[in-house]
C-alpha positions in Angstrom: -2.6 27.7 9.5 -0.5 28.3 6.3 2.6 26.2 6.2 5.3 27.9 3.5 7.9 25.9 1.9 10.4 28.0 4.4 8.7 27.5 7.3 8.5 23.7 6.5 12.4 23.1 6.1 13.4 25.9 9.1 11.0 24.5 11.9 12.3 20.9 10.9 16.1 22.2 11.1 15.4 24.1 14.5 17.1 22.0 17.9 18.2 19.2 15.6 21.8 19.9 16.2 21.3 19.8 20.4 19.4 16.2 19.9 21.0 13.0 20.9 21.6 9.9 19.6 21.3 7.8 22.7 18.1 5.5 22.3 20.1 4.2 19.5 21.5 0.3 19.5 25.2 0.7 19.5 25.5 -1.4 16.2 23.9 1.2 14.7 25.8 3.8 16.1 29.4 1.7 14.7 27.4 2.1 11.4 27.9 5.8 11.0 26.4 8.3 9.1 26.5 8.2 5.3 25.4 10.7 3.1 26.2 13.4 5.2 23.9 16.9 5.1 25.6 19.9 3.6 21.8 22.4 3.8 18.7 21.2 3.7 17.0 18.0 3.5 13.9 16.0 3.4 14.2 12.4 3.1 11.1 10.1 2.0 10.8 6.5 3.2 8.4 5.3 0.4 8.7 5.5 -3.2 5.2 4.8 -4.3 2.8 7.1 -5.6 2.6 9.3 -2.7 6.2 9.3 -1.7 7.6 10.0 -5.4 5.2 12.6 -5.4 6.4 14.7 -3.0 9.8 14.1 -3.4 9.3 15.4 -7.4 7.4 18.6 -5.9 9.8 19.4 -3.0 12.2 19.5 -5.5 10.0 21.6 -8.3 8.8 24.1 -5.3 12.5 24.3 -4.0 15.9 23.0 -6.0 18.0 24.0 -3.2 16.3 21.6 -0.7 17.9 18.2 -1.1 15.6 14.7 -1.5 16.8 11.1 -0.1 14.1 9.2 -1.2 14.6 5.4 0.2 12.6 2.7 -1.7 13.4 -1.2 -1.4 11.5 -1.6 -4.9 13.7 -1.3 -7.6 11.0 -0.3 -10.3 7.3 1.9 -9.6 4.3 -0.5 -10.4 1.4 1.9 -10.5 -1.1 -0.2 -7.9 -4.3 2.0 -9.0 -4.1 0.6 -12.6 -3.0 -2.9 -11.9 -6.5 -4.4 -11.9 -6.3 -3.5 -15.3 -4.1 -6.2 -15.4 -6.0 -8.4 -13.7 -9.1 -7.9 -16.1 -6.3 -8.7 -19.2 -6.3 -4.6 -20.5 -3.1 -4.0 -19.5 0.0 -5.8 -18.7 2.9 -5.6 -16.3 5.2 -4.1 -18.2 2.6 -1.3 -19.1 2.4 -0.2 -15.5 6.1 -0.2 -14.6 8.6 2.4 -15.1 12.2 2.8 -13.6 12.9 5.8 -10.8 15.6 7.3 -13.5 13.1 9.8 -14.1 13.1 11.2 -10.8 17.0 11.2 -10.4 17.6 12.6 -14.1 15.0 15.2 -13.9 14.6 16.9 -10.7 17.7 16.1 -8.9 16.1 13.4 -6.0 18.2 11.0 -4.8 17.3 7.6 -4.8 18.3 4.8 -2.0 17.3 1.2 -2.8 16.9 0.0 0.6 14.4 -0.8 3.4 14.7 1.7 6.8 15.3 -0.7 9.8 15.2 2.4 12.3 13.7 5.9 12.6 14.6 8.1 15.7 12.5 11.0 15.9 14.4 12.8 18.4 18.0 12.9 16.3 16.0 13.0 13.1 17.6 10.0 11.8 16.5 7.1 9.9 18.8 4.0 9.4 19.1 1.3 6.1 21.8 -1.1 5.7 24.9 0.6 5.3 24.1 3.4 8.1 22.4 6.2 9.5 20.8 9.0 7.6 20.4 12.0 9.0 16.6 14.4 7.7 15.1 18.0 8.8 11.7 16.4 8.0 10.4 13.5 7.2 7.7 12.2 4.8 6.5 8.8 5.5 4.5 6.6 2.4 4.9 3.3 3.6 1.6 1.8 2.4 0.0 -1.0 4.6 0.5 -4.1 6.1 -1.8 -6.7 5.4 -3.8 -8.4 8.5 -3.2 -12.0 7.1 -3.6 -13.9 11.0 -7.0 -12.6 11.0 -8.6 -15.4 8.5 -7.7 -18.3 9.7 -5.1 -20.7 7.6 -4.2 -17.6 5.1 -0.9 -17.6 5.6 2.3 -19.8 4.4 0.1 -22.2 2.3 -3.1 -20.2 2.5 -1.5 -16.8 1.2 0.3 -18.7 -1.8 -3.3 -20.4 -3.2 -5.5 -17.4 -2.8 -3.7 -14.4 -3.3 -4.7 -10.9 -2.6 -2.7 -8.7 -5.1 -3.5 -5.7 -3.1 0.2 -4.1 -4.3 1.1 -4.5 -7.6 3.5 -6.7 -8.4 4.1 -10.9 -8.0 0.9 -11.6 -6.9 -1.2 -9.8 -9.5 0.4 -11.3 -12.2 -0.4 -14.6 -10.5 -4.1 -13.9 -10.3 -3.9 -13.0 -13.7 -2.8 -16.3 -14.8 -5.2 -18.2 -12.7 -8.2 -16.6 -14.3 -6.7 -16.8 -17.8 -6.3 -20.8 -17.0 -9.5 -21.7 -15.2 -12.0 -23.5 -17.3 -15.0 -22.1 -18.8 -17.9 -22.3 -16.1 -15.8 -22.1 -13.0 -16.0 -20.2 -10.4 -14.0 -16.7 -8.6 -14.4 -15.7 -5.4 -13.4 -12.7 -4.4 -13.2 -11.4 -0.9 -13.8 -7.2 0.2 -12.4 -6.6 3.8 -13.6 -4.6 6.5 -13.3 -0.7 5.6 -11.3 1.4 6.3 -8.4 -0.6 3.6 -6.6 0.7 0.7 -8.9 2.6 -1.9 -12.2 1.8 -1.1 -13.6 1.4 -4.4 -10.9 -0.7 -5.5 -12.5 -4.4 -5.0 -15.6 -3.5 -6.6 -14.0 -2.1 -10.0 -12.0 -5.1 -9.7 -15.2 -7.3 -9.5 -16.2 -5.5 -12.3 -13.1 -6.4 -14.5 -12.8 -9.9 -13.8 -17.1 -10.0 -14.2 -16.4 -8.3 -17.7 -13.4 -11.1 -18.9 -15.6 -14.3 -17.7 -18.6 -12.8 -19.8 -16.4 -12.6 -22.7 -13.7 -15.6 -22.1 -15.5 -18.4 -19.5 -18.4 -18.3 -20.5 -21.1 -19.8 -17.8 -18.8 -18.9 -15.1 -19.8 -16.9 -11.9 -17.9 -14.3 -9.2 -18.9 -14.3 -5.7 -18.1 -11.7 -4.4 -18.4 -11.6 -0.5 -18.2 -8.3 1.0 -17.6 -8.0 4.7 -19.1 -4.9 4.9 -22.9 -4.2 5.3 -23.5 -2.4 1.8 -20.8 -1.0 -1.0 -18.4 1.1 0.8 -17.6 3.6 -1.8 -20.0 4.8 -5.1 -22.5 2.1 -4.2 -25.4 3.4 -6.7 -22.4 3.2 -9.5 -21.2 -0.4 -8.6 -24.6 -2.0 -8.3 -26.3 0.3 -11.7 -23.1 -1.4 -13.5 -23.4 -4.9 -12.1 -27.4 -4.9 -12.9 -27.0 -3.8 -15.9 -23.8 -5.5 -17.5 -23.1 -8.3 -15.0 -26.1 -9.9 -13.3 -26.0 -13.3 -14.6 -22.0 -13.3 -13.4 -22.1 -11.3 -10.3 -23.4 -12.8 -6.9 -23.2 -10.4 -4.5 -23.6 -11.0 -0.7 -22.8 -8.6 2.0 -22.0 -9.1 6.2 -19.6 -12.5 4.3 -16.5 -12.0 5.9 -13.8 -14.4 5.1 -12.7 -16.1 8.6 -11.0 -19.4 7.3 -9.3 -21.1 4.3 -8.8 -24.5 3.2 -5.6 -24.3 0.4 -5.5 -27.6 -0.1 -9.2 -27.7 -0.8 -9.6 -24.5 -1.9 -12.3 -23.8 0.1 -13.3 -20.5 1.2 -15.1 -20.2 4.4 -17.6 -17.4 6.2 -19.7 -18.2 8.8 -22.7 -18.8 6.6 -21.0 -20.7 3.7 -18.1 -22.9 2.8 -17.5 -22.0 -1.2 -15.3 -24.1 -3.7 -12.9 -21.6 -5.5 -11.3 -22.7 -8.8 -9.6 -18.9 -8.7 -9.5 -17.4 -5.0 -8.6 -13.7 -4.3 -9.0 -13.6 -0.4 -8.4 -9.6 -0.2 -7.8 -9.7 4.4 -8.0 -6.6 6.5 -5.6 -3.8 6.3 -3.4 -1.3 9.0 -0.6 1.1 8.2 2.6 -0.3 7.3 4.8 -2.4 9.9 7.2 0.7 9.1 5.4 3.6 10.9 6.1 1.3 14.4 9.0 2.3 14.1 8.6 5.8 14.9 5.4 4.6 16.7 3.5 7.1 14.7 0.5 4.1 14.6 -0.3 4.6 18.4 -1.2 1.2 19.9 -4.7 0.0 19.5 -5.2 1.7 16.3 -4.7 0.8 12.7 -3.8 4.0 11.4 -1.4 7.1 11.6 -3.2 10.0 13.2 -2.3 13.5 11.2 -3.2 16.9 10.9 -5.3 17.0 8.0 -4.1 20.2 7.2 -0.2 19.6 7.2 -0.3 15.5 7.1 2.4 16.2 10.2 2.5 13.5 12.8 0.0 14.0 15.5 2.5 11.8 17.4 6.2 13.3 16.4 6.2 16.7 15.0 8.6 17.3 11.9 7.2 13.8 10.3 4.3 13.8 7.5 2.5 11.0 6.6 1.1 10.5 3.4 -1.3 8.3 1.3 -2.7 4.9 2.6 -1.1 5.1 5.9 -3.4 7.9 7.4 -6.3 7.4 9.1 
């Protein structure tokens, strides 16, 4: 089924003025509602690459619809690129612009804040200084990292082996680690169970680190230990590259899932194999971000956001679309 621009913004308006507010906390409800609607809106809780994308095109398919976008971060790191940093081609400041362009341009407005609440049934979403009221939503929260899994990973755990699975402190930190480690050391980097954010991702990653030892530390090795049972994504492309470029850096070993960490040995454990890391990037299993429970669009049991792959709308709540790494 065809959904038209029309369509989308009149089904989400129909009913909403007969909803209550009345699952609400009453602190909440003191709060009030700010920005208050004057025709139609869309807000989007997510400003990465997903959420700024639709917000930009809502606005280019249809000015007179107005965009809330709400986005804690107060600059866009571009995640897909940022192992470019890791592998020392790019740098953080390469792959970080401001929002302005999506105010200045097409008209969205931006909120620098994180949403606390989301009631489906009043269509309202609420952030610090009170309630916002939508006629759909589009949800982009990215994921939530399964840190409790592997034991010891978090507090101390988390700080020595980072993941830098969203752009930002934590990629810069791995960065430095591999730039300071000592010829002839040795990485270890960790693949989680699939599904996770962009499947290829850890193995062009191995292949970027792989690439900066050959040229920088030289007689130093990678291990890669891949929980999975083979390459999840463009296997034959991987392993050709790694044969060809990277076999005397790359150890590969599949069914090596990380289940414990040492940080103050910097050990590395799997059930086979406890491995000394002088650079550790422990990459844990992934879910849909702690935001969709909110709305429980993440219905229990599962780890991500059932939608109609036509639409991206909510199996769960209708009038909410999810998009990007969030959906199963």
């Amino acid at each position: 089924m065809t959904v038209t621009r029309r369509k989308f913004i009149k089904t989400g308006m129909a009913g909403v003025s007969s909803l209550s507010v009345l699952n609400w906390p009453l602190a909440a409800l003191a709060q009030g509602e700010i920005m208050p609607k004057s025709g139609p809106r869309v807000v989007v809780i997510g400003g990465g690459w997903g959420g700024a994308t639709a917000a930009k095109y809502i606005r280019l398919q249809d000015p007179s619809i107005e965009v809330i976008m709400i986005e804690r971060e107060p600059v866009f790191r571009s995640c897909p690129i940022s192992n470019w940093v890791i592998g020392g081609l790019k740098t953080m400041s390469d792959i970080t612009v401001s929002y302005d362009g999506l105010k200045s341009r097409h008209g969205i407005k931006v909120v620098h804040d994180s949403v606390t609440a989301n009631d489906p049934d009043s269509r309202t979403v609420r952030v610090s200084d009170g309630l916002i009221k939508y006629d759909r939503l589009i949800v982009s929260p990215g994921i939530s990292l399964l840190n409790e899994e592997i034991e010891g990973l978090n507090g101390a755990g988390r700080a020595v082996f980072p993941a830098a699975w969203s752009a930002g402190s934590e990629t810069e930190q791995l960065r430095e680690e591999l730039a300071a480690m000592p010829a002839g050391g040795t990485v270890v980097l960790s693949v989680p169970f699939g599904p996770y954010r962009c499947p290829p991702g850890p193995y062009e990653r191995a292949c970027l680190i792989a690439d900066f030892l050959k040229k920088h530390k030289r007689g130093s090795k990678l291990i890669v230990l891949d929980s999975n049972e083979k390459i999840v994504s463009k296997g034959k492309l991987f392993k050709s590259a790694w044969d060809a470029y990277y076999s005397d850096v790359i150890d590969y070993r599949t069914g090596s899932a990380v289940v414990k960490v040492d940080a103050s040995t910097r050990t590395i454990s799997t059930n086979f194999d406890d491995i000394h890391a002088d650079v550790g990037n422990v990459i844990p299993n992934q879910r849909a971000s702690d935001t969709v429970d909110l709305a429980g669009l993440r219905p229990e049991g599962r780890r991500w956001c059932p939608v109609d792959p036509w639409t991206y709308e909510s199996t769960v709540h209708s009038g909410i679309h999810i998009v990007g790494d969030a959906t199963d």
